[in-house]
PLY file of the C-alpha trace (Angstrom):
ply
format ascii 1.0
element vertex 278
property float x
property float y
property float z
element edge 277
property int vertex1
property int vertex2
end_header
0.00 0.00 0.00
1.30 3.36 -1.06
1.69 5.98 1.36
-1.01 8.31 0.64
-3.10 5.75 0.02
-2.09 4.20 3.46
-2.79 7.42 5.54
-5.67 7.88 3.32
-7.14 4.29 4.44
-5.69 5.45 8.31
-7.55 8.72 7.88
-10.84 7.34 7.17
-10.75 4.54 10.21
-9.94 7.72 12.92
-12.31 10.17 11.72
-15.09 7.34 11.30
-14.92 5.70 14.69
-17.76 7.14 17.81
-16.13 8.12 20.80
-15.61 5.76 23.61
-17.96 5.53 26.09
-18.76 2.99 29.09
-22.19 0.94 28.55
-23.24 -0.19 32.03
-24.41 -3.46 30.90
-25.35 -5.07 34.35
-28.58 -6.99 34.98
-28.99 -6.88 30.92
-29.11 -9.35 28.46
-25.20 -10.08 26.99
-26.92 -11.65 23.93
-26.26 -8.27 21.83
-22.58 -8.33 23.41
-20.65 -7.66 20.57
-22.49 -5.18 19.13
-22.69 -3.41 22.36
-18.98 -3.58 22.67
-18.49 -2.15 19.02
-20.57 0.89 19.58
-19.01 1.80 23.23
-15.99 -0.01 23.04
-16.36 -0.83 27.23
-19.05 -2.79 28.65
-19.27 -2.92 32.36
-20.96 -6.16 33.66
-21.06 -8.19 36.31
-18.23 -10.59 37.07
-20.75 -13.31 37.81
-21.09 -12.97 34.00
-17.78 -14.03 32.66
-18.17 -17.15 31.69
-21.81 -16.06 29.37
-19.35 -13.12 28.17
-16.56 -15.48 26.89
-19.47 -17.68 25.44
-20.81 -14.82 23.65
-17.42 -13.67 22.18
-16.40 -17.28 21.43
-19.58 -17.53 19.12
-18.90 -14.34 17.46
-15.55 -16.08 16.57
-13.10 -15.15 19.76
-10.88 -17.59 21.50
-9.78 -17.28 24.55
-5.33 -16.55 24.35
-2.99 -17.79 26.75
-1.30 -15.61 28.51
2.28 -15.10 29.18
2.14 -15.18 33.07
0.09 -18.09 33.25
2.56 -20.12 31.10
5.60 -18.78 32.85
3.96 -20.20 36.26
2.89 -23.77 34.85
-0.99 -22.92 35.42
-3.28 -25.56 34.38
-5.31 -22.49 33.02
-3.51 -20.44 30.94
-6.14 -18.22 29.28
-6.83 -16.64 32.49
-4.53 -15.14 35.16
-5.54 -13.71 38.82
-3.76 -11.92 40.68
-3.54 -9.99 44.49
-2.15 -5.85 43.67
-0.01 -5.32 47.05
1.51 -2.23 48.36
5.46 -3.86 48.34
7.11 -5.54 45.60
7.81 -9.37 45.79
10.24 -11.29 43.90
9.08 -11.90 40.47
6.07 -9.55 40.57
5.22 -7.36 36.97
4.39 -3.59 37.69
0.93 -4.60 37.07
0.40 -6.64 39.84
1.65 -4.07 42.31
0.16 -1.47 43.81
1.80 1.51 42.39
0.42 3.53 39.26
0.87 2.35 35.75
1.21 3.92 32.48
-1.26 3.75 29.40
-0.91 0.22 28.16
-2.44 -2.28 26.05
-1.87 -5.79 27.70
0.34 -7.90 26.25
2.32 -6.13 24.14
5.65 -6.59 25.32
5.96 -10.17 24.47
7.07 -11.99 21.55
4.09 -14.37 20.73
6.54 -17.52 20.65
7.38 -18.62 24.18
8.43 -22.14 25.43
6.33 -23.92 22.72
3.29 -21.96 23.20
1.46 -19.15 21.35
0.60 -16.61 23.73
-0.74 -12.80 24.06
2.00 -10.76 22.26
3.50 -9.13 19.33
1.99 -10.74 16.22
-0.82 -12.25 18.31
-2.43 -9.14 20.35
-5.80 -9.55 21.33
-8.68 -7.96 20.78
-10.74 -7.84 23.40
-9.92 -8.21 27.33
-11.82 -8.93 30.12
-10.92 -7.22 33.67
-12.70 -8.64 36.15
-12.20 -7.67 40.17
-13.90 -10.26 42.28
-12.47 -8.19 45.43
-11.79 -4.54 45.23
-10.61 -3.75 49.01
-8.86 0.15 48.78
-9.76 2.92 46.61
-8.58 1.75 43.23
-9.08 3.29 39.55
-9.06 2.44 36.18
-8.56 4.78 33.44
-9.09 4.43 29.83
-8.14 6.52 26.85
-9.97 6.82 23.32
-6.70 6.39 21.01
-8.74 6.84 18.14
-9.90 10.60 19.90
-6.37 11.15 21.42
-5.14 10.51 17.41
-8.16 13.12 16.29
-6.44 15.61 18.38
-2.93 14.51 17.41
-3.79 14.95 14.15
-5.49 18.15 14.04
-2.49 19.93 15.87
0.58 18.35 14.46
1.64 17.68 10.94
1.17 14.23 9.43
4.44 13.59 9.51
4.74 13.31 12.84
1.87 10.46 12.71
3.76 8.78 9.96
6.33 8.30 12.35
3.67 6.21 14.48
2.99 3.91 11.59
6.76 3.18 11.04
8.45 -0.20 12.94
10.59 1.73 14.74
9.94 1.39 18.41
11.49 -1.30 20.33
10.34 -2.60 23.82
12.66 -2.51 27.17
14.78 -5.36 27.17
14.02 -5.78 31.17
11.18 -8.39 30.61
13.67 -10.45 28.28
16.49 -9.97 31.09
14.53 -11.01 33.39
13.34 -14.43 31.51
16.04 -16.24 29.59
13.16 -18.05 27.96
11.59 -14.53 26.51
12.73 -12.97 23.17
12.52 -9.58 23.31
10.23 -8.35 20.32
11.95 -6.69 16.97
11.09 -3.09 16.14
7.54 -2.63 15.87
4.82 0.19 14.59
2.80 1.86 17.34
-0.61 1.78 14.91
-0.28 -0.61 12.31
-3.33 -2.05 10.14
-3.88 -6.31 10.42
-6.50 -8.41 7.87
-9.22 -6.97 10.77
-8.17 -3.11 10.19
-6.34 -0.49 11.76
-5.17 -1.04 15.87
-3.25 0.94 18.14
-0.35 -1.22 20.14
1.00 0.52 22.80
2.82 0.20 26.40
4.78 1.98 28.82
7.60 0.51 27.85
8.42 1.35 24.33
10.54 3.45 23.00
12.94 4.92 19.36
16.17 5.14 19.04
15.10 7.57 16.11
14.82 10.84 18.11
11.93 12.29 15.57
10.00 9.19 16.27
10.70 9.22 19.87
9.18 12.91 19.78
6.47 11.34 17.98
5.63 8.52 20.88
5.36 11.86 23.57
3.46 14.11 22.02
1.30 11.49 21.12
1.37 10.01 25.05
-0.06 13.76 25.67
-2.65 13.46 23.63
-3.33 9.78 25.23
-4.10 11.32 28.85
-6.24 14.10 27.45
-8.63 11.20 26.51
-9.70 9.62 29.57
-12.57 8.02 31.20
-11.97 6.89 34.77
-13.62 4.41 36.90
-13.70 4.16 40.88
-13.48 0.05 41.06
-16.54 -2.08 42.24
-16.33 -5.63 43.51
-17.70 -7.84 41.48
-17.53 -5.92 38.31
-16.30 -6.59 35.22
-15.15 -4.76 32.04
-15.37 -5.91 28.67
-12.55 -3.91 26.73
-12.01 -3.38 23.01
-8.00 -3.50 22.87
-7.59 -2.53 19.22
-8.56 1.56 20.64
-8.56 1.32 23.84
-5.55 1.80 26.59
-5.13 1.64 30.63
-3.80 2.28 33.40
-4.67 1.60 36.91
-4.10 4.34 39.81
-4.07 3.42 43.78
-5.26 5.91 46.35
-2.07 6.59 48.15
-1.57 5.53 52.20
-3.89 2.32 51.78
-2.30 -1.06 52.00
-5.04 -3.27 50.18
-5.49 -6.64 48.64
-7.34 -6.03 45.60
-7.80 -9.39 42.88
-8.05 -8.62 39.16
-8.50 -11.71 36.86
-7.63 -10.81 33.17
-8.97 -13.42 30.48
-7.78 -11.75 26.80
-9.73 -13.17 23.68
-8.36 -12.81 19.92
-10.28 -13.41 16.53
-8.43 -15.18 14.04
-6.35 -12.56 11.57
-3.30 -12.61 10.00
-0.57 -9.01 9.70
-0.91 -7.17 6.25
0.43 -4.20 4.76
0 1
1 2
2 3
3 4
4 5
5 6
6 7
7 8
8 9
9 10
10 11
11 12
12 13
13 14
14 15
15 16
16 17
17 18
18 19
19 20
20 21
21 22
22 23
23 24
24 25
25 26
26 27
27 28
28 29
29 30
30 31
31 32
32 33
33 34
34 35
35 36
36 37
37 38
38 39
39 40
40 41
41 42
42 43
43 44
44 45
45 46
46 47
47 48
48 49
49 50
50 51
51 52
52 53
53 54
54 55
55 56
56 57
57 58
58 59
59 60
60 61
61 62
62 63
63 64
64 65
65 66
66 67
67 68
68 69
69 70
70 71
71 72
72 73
73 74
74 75
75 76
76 77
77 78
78 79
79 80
80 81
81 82
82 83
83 84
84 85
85 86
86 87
87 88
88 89
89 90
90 91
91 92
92 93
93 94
94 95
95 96
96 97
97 98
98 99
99 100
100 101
101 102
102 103
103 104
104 105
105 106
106 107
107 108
108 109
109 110
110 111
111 112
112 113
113 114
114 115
115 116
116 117
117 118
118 119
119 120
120 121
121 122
122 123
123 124
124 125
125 126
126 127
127 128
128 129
129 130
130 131
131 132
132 133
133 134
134 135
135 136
136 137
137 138
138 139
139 140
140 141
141 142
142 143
143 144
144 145
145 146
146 147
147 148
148 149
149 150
150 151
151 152
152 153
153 154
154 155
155 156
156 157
157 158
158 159
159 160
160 161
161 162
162 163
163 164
164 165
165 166
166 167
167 168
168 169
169 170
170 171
171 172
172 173
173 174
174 175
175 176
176 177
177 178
178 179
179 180
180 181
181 182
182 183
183 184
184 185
185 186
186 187
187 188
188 189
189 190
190 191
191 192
192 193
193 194
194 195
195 196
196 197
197 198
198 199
199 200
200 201
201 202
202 203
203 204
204 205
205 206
206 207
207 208
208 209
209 210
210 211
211 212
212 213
213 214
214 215
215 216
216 217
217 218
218 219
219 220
220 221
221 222
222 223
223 224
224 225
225 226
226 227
227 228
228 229
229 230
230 231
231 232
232 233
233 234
234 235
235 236
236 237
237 238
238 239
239 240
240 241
241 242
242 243
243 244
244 245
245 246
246 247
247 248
248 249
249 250
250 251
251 252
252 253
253 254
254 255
255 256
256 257
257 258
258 259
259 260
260 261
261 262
262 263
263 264
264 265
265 266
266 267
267 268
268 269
269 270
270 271
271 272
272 273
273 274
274 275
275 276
276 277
């Protein structure tokens, strides 16, 4: 695909998609799910309903993806992983799991989709949708999303287009801590931040990336700006459950400070079969 007619095709995806909103879903039928989760993008239901939600998706042709973690520990189950955010870091435990901010991030997309024989949640196998579940919310606790498709509107209506070609270039790398850390991880090659796959266009994005192209690395910030100027934040519920449309949508979760909690997320992340085009 030419370049113009690239940004052309990028063009008419971001200026085409409704702006994301959370559909409180709870004590309604799922059986329009996916349509509900095309129009808002987040679907809040209960966590009682997980198992109807990954039904519903699996019919619509989603299947469940294992997940790095899971593997890595030698779960039985590993499409699903649950974990306990503490206020101290243990051995072994991923910034998500503590209790500590994190930055915008799409999960999974730090790992190599290759690892010890199995094809998990990562770079050429992101999924689509996620599922974030908290069975026990116990201190004030908050998840934020951002609207990449808005935060790109804005991007693109104060910055040249350059400067979101740059975004559509493989040149961003991921921290080589998580491969340091795991002989048995590769540590992704050079990758675009919004790239376009045989399902469309999709953001992929984490905390940890980076350019060693300094034009492209000015790209990534700006562009992180316009990410936190797009937010919708949620005070955590136990119980609930959010249904998550990864291809626009990033997170982060924020702790109120001074309380030492056990909250539990469960994550279950669901793909639909595609393969990487130009």
């Amino acid at each position: 695909m030419s370049h113009s007619k690239k940004f052309s095709s990028l063009c008419g995806w971001i200026w085409t998609q409704p702006r994301v909103k959370i559909r409180d879903a709870r004590g309604s039928s799922l059986d329009d799910l996916p349509d509900m989760l095309a129009e808002s993008c987040i679907v809040k239901i209960s966590g009682e309903d997980e198992d109807r939600c990954v039904e519903i998706l699996g019919n619509a042709g989603a299947s469940v993806l294992e997940q790095y973690e899971a593997v890595r520990a030698g779960l039985a189950d590993t499409g699903a992983i649950e974990t306990v955010a503490k206020a101290s870091a243990q051995a072994g435990d991923t910034s998500a799991v503590l209790a500590k901010e994190t930055e915008f991030h799409q999960d999974g997309y730090q790992f190599q989709r290759e690892y010890r024989g199995h094809v998990i949640a990562g770079v050429g196998n992101m999924p689509d949708i996620e599922l974030l579940c908290f069975p026990k919310v116990v201190e004030g606790r908050f998840l934020v999303f951002s609207d990449l498709c808005r935060a790109t509107r804005k991007f693109m209506r104060a910055h040249e287009s350059s400067q979101i070609d740059h975004l559509c270039q493989a040149c961003y790398s991921i921290d080589s801590r998580y491969a340091d850390a795991d002989p048995n991880l590769d540590t992704p090659h050079d990758l675009p931040l919004l790239f376009k796959d045989s399902l469309g266009w999709r953001f992929h994005l984490g905390g940890s990336m980076s350019s060693a192209d300094p034009l492209a690395g000015f790209s990534l910030s700006l562009f992180r700006a316009y990410v936190a100027s797009t937010v919708i934040t949620e005070r955590l519920e136990s119980g609930s459950l959010y249904v998550v449309n990864q291809r626009r949508i990033a997170h982060r979760g924020i702790r109120v400070p001074g309380v030492d909690g056990k909250t539990v997320l469960r994550r279950v992340l669901l793909g639909f079969p595609k393969a990487v085009s130009a």
